[in-house]
VOPA-411469 format. One line per 3 residues: number of its first residue (from 1); their letters; for each residue x, y, z of N, C-alpha, C, O, CB. Coordinates in steps of 0.2 Angstrom, whole numbers, plus 2048, in hexadecimal, padded with zeros to 3 digits. Each point is the difference from the previous one (the first is absolute). Glycine has a CB too. Example, Ala and Ser with C-alpha at 12.3 -4.5 7.8 and 13.67 -1.06 7.14 Angstrom:
// VOPA-411469
1	AS	842/7E4/827/7FC/806/800/804/806/800/805/7FF/803/7F2/7FB/803; 807/80B/7F6/804/806/801/7FC/805/803/803/806/801/803/7F7/7F5 .
// end
This chain:
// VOPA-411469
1	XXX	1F1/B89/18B/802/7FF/807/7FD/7F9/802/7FA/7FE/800/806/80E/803; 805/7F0/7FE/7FA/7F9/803/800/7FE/807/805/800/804/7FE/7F9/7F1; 7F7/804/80C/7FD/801/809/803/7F6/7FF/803/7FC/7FC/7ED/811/807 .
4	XXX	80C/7F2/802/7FF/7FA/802/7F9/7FE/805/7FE/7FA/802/810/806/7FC; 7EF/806/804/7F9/7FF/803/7FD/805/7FD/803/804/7FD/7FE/7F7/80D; 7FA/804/7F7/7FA/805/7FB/7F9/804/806/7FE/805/800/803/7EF/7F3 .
7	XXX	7FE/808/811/7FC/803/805/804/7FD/806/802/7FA/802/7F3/807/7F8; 808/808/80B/803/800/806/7FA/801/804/7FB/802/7FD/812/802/800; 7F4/7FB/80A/7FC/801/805/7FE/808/802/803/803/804/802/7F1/800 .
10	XXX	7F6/80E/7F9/7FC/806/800/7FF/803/808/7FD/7FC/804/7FC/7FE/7F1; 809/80B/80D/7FF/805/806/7F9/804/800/7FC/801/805/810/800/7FB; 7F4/7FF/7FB/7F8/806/7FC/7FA/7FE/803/800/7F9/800/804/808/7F4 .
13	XXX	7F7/800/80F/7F8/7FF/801/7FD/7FE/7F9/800/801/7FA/7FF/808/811; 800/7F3/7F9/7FB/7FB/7F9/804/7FB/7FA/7FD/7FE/7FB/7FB/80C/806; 80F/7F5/801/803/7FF/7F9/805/7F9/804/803/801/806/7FD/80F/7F2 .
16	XXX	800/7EC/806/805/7FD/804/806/7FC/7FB/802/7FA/802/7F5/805/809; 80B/804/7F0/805/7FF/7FC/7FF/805/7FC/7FB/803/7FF/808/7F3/802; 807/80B/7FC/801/807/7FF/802/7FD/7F8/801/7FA/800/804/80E/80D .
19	XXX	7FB/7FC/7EE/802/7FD/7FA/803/805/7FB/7FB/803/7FE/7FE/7F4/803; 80D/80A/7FE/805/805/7FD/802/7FE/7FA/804/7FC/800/801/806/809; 7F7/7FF/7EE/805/800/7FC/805/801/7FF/804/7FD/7FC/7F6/802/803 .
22	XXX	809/809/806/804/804/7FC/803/802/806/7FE/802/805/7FC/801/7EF; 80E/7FD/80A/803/800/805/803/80A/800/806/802/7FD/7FD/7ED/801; 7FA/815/805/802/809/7FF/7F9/803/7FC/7FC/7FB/7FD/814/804/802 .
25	XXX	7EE/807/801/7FC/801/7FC/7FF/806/7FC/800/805/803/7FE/7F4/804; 801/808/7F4/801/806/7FB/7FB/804/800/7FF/805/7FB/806/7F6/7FE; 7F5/805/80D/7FC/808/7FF/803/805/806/7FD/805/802/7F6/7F6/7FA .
28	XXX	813/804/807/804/804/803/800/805/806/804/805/801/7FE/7F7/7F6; 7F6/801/80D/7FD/804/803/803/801/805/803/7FC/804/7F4/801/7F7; 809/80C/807/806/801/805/800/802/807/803/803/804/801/7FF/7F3 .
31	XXX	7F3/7FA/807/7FF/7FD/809/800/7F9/802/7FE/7FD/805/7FB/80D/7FC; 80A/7F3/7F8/800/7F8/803/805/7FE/805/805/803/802/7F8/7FB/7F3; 801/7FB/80F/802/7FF/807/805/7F9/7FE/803/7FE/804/7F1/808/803 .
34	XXX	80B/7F9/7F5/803/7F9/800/804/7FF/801/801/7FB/803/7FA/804/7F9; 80C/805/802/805/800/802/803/800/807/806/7FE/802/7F9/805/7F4; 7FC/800/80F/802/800/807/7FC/7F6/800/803/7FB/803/7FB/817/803 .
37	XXX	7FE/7EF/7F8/7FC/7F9/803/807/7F9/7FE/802/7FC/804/7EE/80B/7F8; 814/7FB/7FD/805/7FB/7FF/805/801/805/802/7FC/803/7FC/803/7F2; 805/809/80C/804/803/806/804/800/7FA/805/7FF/802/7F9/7FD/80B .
40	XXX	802/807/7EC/804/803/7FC/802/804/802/7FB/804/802/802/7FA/7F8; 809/806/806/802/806/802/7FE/807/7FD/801/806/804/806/7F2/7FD; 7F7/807/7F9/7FF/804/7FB/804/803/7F9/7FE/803/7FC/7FC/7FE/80D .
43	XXX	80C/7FB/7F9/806/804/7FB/7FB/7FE/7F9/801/804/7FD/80D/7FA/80B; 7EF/7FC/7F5/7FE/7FF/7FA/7F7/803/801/7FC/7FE/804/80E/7F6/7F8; 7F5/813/7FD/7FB/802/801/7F9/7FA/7FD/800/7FC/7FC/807/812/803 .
46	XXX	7F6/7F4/804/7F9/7F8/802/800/800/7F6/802/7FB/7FC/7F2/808/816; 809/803/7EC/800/7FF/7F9/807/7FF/7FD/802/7FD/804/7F4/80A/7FD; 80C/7F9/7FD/806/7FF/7FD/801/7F7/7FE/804/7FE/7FC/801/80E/80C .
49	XXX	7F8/7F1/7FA/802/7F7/800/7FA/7FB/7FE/7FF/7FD/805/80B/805/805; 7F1/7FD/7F3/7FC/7FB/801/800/7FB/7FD/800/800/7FA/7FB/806/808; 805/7F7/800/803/7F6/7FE/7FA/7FA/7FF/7FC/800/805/810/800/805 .
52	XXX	7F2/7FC/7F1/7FB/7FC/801/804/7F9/803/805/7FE/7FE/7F3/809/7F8; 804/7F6/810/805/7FB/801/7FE/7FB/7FD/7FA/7FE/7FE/809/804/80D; 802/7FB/7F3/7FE/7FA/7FB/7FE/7F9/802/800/7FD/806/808/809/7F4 .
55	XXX	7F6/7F6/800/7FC/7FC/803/7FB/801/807/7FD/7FB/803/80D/800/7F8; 7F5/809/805/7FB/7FF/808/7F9/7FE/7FE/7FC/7FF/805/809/80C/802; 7F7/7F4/7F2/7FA/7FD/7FF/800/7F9/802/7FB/7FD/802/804/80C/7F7 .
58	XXX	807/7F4/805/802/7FA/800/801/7FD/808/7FF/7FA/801/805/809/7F3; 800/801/811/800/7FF/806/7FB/802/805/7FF/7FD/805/80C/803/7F8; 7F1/806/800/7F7/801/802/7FD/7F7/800/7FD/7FE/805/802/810/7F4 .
61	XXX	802/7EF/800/7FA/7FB/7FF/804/7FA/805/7FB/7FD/802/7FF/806/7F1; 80C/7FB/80F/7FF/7FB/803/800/802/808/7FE/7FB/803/808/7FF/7F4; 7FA/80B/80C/7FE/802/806/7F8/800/803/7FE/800/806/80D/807/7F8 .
64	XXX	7F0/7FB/7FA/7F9/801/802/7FF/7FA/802/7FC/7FF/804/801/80A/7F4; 807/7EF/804/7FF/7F9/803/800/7FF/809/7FD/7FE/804/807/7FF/7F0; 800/804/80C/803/800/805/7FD/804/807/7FE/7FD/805/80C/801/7F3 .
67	XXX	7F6/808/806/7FF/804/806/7F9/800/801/7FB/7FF/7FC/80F/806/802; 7F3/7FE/80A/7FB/801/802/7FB/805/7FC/802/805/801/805/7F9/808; 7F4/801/7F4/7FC/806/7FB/7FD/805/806/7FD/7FF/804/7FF/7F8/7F0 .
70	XXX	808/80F/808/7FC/807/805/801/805/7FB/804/7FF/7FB/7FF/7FF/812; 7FB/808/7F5/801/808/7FD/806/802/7FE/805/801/804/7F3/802/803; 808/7FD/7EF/807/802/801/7FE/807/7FD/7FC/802/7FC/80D/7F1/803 .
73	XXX	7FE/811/804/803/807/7FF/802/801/7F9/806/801/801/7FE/7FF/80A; 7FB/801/7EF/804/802/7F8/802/806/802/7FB/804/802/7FE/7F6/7F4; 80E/808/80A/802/806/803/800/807/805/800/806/800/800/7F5/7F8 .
76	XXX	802/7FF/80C/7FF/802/80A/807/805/7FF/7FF/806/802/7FD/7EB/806; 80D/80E/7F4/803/803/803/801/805/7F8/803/805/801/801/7F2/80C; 7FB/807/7EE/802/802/7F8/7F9/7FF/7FC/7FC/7FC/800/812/800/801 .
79	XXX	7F3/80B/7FC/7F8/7FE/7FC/802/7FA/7FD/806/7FF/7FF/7F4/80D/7FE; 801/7F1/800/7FF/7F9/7FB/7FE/804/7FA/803/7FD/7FC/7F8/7F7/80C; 803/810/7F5/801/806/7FA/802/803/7FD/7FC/803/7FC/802/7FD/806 .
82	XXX	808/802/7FF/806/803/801/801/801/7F7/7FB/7FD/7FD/809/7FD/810; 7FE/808/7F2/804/801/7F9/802/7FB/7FE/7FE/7FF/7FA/807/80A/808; 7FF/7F1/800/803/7FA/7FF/7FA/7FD/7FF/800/7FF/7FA/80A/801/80D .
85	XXX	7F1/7FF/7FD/7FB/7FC/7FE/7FB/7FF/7F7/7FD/7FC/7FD/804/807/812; 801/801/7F0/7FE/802/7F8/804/7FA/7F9/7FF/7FF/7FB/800/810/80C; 807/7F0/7FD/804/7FB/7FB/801/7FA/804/802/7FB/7FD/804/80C/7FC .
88	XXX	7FA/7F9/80E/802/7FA/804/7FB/7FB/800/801/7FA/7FF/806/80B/807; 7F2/7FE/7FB/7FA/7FB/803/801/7FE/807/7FC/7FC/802/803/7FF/7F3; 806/807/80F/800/7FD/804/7F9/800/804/7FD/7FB/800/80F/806/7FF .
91	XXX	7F3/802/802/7F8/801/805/7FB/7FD/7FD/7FB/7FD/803/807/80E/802; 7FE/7F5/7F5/7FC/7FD/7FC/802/7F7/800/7FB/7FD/7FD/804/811/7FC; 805/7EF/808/802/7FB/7FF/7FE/7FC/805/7FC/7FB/7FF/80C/80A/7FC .
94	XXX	7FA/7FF/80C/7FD/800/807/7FA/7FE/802/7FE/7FA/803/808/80D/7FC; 7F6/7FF/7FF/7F9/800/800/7FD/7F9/7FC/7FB/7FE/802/805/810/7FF; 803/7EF/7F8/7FE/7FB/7FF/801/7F9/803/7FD/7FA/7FF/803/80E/7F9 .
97	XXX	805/7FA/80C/801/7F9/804/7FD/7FF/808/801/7FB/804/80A/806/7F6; 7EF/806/808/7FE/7FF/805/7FA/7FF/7FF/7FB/7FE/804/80C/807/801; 7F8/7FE/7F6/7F9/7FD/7FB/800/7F8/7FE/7FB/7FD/801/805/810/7FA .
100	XXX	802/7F1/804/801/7F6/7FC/7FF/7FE/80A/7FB/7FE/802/812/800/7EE; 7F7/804/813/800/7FE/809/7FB/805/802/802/802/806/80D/7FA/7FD; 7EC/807/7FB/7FA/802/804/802/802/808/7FC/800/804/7FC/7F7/7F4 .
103	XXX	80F/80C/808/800/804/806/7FD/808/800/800/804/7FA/80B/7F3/809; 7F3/80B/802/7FF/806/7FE/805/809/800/806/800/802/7F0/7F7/804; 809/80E/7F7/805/804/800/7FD/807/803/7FA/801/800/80C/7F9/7F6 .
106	XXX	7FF/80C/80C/7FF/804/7FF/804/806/7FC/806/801/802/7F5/7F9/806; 804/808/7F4/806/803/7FB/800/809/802/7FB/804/801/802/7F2/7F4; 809/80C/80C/802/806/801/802/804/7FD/805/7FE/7FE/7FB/7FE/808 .
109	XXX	7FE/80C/7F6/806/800/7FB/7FE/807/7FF/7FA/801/803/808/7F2/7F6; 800/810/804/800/808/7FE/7FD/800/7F9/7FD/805/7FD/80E/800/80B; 7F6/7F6/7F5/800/7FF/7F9/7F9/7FE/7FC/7FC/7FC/801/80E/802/803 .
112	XXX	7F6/808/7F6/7FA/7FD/7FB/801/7FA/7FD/7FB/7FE/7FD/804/80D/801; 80A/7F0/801/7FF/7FB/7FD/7FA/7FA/803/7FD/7FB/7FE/810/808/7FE; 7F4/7FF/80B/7FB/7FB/802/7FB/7FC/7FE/7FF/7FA/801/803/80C/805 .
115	XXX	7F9/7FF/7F5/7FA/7FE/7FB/802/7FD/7FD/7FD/7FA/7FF/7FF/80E/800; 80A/7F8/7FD/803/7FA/7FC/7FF/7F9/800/7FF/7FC/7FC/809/80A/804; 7F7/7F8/809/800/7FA/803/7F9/7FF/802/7FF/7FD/805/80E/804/800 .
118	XXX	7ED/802/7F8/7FA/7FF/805/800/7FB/7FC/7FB/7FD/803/7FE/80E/802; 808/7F0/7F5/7FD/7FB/7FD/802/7FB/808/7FC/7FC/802/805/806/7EC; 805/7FE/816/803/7FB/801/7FC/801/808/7FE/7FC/804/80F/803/7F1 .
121	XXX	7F3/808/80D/7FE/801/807/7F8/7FE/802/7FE/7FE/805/80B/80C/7FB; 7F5/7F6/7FC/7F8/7FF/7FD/800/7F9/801/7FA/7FE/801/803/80C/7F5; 807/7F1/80A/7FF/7FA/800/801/7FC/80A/7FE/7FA/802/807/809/7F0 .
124	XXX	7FE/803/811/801/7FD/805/7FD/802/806/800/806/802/80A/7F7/7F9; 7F3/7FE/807/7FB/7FF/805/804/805/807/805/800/802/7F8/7F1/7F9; 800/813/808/802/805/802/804/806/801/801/804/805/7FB/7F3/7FC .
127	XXX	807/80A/7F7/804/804/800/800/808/7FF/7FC/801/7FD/806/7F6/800; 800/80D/805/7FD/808/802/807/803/7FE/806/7FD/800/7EF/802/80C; 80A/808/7F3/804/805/7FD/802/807/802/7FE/805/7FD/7FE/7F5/7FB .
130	XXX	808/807/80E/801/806/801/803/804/7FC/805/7FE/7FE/7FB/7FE/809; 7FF/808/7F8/804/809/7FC/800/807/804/7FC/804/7FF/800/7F8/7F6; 80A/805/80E/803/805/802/800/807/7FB/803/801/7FB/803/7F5/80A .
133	XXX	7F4/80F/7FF/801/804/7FE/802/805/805/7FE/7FE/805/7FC/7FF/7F4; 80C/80A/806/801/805/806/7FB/808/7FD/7FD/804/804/812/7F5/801; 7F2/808/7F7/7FE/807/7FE/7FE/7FE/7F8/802/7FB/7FC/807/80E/80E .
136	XXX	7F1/7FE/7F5/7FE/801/7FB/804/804/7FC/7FE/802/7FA/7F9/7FC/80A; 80E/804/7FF/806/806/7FC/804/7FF/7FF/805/7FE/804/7F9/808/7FF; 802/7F9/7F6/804/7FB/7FE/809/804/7FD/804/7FD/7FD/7EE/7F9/800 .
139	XXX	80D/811/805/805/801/7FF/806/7FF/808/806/7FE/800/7F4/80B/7F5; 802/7F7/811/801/7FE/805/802/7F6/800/805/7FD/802/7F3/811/801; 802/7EF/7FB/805/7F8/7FD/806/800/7FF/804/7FF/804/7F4/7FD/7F6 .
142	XXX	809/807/800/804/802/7FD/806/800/805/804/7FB/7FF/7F4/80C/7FA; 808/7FC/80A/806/800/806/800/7FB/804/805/7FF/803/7FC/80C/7FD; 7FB/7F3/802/801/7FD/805/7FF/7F8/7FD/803/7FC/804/7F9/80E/806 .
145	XXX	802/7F4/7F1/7FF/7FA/7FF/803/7FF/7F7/7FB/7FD/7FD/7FC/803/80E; 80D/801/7F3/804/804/7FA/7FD/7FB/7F9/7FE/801/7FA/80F/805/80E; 7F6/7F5/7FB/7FF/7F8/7FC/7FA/7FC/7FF/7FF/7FB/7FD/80C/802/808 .
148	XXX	7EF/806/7FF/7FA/7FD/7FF/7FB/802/7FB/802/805/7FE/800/7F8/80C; 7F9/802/7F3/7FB/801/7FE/7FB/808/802/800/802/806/802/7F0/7FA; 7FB/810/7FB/800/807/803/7F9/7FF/806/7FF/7FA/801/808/80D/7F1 .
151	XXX	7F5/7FC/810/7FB/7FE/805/7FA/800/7FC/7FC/7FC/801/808/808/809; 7FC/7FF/7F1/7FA/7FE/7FB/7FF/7FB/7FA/7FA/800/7FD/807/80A/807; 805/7F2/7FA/800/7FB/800/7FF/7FB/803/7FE/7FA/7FE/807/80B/7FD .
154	XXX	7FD/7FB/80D/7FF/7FC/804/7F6/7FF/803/7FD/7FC/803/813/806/800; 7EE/803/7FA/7F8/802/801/7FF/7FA/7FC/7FE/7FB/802/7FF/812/800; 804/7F5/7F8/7FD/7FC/7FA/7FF/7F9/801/7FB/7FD/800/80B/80A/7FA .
157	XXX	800/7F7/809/802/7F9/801/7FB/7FC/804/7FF/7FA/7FF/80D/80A/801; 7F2/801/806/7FB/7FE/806/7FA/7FD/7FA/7FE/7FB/7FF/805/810/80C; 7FB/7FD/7F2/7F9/7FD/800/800/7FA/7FB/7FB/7FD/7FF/801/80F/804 .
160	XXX	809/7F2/7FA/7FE/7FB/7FD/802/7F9/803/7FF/7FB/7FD/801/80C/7FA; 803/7FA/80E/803/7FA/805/7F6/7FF/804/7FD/7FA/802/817/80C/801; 7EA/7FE/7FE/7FA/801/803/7FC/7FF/7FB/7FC/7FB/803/807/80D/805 .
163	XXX	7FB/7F9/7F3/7FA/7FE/7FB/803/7F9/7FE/7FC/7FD/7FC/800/80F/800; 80A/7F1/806/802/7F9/7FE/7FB/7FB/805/7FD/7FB/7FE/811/80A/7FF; 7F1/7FC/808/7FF/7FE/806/804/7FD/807/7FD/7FE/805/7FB/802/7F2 .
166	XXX	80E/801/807/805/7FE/805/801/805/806/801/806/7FF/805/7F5/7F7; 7F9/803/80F/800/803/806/807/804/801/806/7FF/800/7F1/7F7/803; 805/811/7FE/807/807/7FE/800/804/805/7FA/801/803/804/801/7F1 .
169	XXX	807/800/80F/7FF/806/806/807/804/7FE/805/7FE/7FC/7F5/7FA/810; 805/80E/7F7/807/806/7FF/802/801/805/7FD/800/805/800/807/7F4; 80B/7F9/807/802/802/808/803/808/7FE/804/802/7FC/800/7F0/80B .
172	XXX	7F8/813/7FD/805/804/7FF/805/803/806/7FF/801/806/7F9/801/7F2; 80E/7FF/804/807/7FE/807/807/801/7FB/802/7FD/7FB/7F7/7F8/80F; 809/810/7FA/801/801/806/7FD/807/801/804/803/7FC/806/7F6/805 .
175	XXX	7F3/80A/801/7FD/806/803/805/804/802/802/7FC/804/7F4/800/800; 80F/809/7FC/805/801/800/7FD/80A/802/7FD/803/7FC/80A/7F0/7FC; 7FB/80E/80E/7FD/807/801/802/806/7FC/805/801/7FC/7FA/7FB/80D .
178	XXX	7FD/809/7F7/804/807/7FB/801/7FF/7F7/802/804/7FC/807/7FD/80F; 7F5/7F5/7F5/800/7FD/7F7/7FA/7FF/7FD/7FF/802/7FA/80B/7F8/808; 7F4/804/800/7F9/7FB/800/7FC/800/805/7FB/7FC/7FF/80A/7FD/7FC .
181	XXX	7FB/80B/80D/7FB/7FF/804/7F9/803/7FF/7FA/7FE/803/80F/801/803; 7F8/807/7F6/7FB/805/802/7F8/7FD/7FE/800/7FE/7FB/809/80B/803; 7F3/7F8/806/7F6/7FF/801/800/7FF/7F9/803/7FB/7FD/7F6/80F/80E .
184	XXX	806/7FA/7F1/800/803/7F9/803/7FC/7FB/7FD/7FF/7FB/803/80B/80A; 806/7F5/7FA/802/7FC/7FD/7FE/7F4/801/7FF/7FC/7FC/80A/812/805; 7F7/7F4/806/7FD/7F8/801/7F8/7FF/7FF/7FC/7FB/7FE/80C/804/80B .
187	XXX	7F7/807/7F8/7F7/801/7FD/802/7FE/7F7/7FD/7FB/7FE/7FD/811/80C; 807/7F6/7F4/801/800/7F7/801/7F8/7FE/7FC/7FC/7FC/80C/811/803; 7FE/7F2/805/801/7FA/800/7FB/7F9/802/7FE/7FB/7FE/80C/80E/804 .
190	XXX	7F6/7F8/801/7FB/7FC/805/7F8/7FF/7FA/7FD/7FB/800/80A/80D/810; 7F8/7FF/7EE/7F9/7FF/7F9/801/7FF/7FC/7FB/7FF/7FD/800/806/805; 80C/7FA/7FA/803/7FD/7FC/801/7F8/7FE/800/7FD/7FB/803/80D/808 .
193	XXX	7FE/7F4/804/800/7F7/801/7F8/7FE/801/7FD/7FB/7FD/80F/805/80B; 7F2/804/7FB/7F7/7FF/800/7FB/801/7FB/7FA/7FE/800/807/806/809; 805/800/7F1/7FC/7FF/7F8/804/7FB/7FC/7FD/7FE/7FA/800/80F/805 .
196	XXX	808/7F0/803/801/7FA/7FD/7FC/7FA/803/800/7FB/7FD/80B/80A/802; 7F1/7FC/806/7FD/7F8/802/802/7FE/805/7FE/7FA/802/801/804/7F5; 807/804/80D/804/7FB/805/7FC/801/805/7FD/805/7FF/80F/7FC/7FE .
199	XXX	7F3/7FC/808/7FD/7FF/806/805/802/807/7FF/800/806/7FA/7F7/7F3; 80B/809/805/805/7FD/808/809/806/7FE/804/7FE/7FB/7F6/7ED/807; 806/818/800/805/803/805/805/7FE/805/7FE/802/806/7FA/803/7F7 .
202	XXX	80F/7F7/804/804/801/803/805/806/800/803/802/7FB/7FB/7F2/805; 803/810/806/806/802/802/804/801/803/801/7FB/803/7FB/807/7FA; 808/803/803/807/800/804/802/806/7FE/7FF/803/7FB/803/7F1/806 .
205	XXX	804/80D/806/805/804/801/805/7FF/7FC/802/7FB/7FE/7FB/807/80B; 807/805/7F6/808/7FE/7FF/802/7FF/808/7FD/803/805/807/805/7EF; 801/7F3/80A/804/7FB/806/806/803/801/805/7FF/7FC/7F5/7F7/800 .
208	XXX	806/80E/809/80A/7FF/7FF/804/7FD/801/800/7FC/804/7FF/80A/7FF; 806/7F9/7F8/806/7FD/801/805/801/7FE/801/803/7FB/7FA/7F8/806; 80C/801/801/806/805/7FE/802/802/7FA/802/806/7FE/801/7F5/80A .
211	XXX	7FE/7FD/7F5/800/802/7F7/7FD/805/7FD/802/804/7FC/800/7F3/803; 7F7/807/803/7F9/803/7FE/802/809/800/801/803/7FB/7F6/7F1/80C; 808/80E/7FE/804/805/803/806/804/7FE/7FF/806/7FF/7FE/7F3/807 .
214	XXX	808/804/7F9/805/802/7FC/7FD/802/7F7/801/805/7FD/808/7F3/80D; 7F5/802/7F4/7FD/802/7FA/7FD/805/7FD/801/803/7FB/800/7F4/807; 7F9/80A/802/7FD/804/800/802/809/801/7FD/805/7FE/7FD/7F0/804 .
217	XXX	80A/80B/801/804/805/804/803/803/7F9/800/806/7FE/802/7F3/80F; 803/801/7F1/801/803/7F8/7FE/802/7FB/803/802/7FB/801/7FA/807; 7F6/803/7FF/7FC/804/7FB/7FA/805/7FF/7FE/803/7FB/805/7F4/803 .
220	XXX	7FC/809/80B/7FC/806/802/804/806/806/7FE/805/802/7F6/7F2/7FC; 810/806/803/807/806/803/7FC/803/806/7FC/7FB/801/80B/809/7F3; 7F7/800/810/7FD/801/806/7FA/801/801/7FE/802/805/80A/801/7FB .
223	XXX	7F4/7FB/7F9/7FA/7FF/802/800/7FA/804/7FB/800/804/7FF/806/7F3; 809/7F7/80A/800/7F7/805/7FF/802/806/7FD/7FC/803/80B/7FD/7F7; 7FB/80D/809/800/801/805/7F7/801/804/7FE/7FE/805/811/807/7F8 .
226	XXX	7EE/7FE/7FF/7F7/800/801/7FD/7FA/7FF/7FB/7FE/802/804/80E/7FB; 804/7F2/7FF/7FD/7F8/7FF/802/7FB/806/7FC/7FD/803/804/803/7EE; 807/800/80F/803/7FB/807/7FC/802/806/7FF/7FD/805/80E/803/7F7 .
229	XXX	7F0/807/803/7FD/804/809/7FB/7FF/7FF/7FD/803/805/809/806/7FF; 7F4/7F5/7F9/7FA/7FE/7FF/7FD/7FB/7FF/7FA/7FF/801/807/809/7FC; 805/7F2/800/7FF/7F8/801/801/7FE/806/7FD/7FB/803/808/804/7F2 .
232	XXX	800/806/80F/800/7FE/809/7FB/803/804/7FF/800/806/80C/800/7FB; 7F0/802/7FA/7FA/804/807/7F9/7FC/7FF/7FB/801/7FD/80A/80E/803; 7FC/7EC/804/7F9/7FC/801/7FA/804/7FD/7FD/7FC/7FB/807/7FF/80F .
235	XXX	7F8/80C/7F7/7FD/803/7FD/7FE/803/7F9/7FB/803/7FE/807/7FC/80D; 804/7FF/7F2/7FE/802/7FA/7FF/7FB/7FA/7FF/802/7FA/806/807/80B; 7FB/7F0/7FE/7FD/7FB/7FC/7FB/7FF/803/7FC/802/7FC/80C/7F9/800 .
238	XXX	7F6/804/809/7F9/7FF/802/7FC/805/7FD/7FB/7FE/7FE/809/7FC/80D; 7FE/80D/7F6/7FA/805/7FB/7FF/7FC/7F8/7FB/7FF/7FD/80B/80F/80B; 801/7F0/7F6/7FF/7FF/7F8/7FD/7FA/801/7FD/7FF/7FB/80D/806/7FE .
241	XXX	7F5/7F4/80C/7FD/7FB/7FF/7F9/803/801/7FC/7FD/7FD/80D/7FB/807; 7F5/80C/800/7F6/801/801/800/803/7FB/7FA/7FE/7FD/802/805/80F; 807/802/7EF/7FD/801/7FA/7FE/7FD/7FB/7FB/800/7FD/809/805/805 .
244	XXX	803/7F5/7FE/7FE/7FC/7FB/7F9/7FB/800/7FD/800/7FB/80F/802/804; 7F4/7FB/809/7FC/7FC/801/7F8/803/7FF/7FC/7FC/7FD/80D/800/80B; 7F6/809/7F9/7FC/804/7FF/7FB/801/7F8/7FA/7FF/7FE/80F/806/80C .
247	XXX	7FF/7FD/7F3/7FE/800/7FA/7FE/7FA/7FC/7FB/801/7FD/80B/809/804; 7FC/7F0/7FE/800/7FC/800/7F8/7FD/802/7FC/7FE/7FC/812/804/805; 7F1/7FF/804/7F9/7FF/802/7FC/804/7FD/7FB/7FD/7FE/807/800/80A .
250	XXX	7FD/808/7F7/7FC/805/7FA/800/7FD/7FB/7FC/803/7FD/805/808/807; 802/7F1/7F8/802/7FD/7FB/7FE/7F8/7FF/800/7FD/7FB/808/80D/805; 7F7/7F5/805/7FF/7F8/801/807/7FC/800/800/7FA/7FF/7F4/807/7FA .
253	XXX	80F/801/808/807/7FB/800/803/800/807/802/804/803/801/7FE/7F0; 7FE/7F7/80E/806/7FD/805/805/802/801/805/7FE/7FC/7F8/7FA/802; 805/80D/807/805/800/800/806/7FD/807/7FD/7FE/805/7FC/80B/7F2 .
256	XXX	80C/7F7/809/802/7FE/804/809/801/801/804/7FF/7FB/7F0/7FA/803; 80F/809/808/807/800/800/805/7F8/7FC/7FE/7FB/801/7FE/80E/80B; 809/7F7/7EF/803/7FB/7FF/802/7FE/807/7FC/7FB/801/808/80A/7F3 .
259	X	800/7FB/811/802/7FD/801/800/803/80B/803/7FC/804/803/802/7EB .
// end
């Protein structure tokens, strides 16, 4: 796929350029939003297509001249990890071009290839590493997130992204009720990230949305209907935000809503 810009103007808190190697994405997670966010219809399933755009290392480095230096996003809307990334380099390409231009990054990714890249993330002056975890059950991943890395692989990954010394945080999200909400399970979870080393905790809700919605629907058939009626009731994130918060503090770590 070939682009013609490489960074766009970031919506995200804290991030103010967005940067896409890959155009769709192959961990096929089927609470992903993005397709509402492009206003895809949904007729092409999100997994089914992942494209590396081409050239974009090359159109990255003459924009880092040019443009304003701020916080850039490494896979705001498509992991940069992906399956593809294993033969393309692209992210890896990337990352070496924001590194030589000393802008700063934040990288996003479900992915254990990440480690691959600490020679290159280790280099740049401000750069930090999110990893998305939802559940420790990973026959539960499994379904809901089919294409990615299993959760205990993505542990691994932490603690050595963390004994690297690159500044690491987990977001866990989407909280999704009746899947992933229960005390008990976020507890596990939550001492899990705190035995890797991480400090800091973002979360979040599942988000409703149409595609989103539809998708999901296809694959959990009426349980949606208790998830759609508990994502609309103000009170039952706010109970799962004081737990988390909570626990989080018994543990020493930051935590804090995404968004």
């Amino acid at each position: 796929m070939k682009v013609r810009t490489a960074l766009s103007v970031s919506q995200l808190p804290g991030l103010e350029y967005a940067l896409n190697p890959y155009s769709g994405c192959s961990h096929a997670c089927i609470y992903c939003y993005v397709q509402d966010v492009l206003r895809q219809d949904g007729g092409i399933e999100w997994g089914d297509f992942a494209q590396a755009k081409v050239g974009l290392p090359n159109i990255l480095a003459k924009e880092l001249k040019r443009k304003e230096k701020g916080m850039i996003g490494l896979g705001t809307v498509t992991d940069p990890y992906q399956i593809a990334e294993g033969t393309s380099n692209n992210s890896r390409y990337c990352l070496e071009q924001i590194a030589r231009k000393k802008w700063p990054v934040c990288v996003q990714t479900k992915s254990d290839l990440v480690t691959r890249d600490i020679d290159v993330i280790s280099r740049i002056e401000g750069a930090e590493v999110g990893m998305t975890l939802t559940t420790l059950d990973e026959e539960l991943a499994g379904k809901i997130e089919p294409g990615a890395p299993v959760t205990s692989v993505r542990l691994r990954a932490l603690r050595e992204l963390v004994q690297s010394g690159i500044k690491t945080w987990v977001f866990i999200g989407p909280i999704i009720p009746t899947m992933n909400d229960s005390e008990e399970e976020l507890a596990e979870l939550i001492d899990e990230i705190a035995s890797a080393g991480v400090r800091e905790i973002q979360y979040d809700r599942l988000r409703l949305k149409p595609v989103l919605v539809k998708r999901m629907r296809a694959h959990l058939g009426d349980r949606m209907d208790m998830i759609e009626k508990l994502c609309n009731d103000p009170a039952w994130f706010k109970n799962v935000s004081l737990f988390i918060d909570k626990h989080c503090e018994d543990r020493d770590i930051v935590s804090r809503r995404a968004f």
